[in-house]
VOPAGU-2260 file (C-alpha; in pm, 1 decimal, decimal comma):
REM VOPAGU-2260
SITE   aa  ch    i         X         Y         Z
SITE  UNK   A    0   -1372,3   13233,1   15495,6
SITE  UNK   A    1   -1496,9   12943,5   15688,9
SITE  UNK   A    2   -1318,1   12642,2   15643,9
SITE  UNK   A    3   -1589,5   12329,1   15590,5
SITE  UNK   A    4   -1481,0   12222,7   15953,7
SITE  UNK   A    5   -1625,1   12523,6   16125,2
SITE  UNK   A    6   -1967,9   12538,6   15936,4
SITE  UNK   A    7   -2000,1   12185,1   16056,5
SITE  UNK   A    8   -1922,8   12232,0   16376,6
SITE  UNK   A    9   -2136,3   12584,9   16395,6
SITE  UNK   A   10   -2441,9   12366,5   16245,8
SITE  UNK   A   11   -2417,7   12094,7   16503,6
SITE  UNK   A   12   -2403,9   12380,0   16781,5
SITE  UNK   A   13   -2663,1   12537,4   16617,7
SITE  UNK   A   14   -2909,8   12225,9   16601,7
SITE  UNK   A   15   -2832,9   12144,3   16962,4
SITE  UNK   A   16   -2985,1   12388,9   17087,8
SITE  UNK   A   17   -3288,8   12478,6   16813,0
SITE  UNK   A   18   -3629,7   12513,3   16842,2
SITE  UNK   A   19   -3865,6   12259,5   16680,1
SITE  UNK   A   20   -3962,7   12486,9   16386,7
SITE  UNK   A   21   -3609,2   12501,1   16300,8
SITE  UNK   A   22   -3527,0   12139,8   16319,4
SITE  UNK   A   23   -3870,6   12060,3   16138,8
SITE  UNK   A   24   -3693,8   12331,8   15823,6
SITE  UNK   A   25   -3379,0   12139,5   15829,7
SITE  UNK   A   26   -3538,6   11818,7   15849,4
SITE  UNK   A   27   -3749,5   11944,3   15523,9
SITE  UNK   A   28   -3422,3   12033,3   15371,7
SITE  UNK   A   29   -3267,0   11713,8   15428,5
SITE  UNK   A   30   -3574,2   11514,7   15292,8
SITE  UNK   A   31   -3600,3   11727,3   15001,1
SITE  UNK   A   32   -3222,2   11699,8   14900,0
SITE  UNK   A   33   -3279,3   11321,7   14987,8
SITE  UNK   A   34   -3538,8   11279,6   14732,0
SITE  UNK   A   35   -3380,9   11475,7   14480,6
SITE  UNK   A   36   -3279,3   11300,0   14160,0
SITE  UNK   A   37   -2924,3   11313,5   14091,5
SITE  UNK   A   38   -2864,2   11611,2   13846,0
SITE  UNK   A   39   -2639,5   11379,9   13586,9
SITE  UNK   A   40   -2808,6   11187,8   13372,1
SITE  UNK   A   41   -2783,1   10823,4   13273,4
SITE  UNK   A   42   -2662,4   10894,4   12896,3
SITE  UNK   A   43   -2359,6   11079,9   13069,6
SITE  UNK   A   44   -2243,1   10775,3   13265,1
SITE  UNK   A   45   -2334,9   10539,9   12934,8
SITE  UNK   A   46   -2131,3   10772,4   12712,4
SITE  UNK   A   47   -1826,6   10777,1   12994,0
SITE  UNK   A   48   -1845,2   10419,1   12975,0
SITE  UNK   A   49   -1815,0   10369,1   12552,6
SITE  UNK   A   50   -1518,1   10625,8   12629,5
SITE  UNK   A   51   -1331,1   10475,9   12900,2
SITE  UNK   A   52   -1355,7   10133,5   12666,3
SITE  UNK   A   53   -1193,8   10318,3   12379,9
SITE  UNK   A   54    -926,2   10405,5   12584,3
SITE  UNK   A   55    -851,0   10077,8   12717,3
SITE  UNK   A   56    -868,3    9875,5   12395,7
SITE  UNK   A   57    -662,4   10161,4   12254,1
SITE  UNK   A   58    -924,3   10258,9   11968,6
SITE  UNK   A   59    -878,9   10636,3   12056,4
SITE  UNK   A   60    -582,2   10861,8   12151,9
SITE  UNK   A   61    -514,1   10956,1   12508,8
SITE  UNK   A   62    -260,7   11242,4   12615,6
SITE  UNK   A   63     -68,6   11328,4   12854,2
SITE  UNK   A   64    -203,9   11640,9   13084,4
SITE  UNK   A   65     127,0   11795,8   12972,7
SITE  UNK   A   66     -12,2   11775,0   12623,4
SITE  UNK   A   67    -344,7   11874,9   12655,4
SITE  UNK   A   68    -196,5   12244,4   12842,5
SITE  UNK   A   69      21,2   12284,7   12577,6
SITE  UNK   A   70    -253,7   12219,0   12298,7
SITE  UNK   A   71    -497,6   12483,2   12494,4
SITE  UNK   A   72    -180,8   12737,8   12498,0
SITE  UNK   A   73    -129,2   12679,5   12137,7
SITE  UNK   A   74    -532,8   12756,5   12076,4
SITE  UNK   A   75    -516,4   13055,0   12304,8
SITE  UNK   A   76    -177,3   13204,7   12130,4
């Protein structure tokens, strides 16, 4: 499998060297991914924020990742 090095590197080659209908598709792809809304919505971030509060003014309980693993083993078991 190509590491994300080598794709880069093979794009760049590739675009060096392309014709104009082939730069005018990637320049399409790159405006369209440009213009793309981002695919998380704003009630995701607001709710993140109400959690990460709770956790700093202690009003909910935080564990440990060695917790949380054993609390998914004990669900699984």
């Amino acid at each position: 499998m190509e590491t994300t090095l080598e794709i880069r590197k093979k794009i760049h080659e590739f675009i060096d060297h392309a014709d104009e209908r082939i730069l005018r598709i990637i320049n399409a792809i790159i405006t369209t991914e440009e213009e793309t809304e981002p695919n998380v919505p704003e009630s995701f971030y607001e709710e993140l924020d109400k959690r990460k509060e709770k956790h700093l003014t202690g009003k909910s309980k935080s564990y440990s990742w060695e917790e949380v693993k054993d609390r998914a083993r004990a669900k699984v078991k």
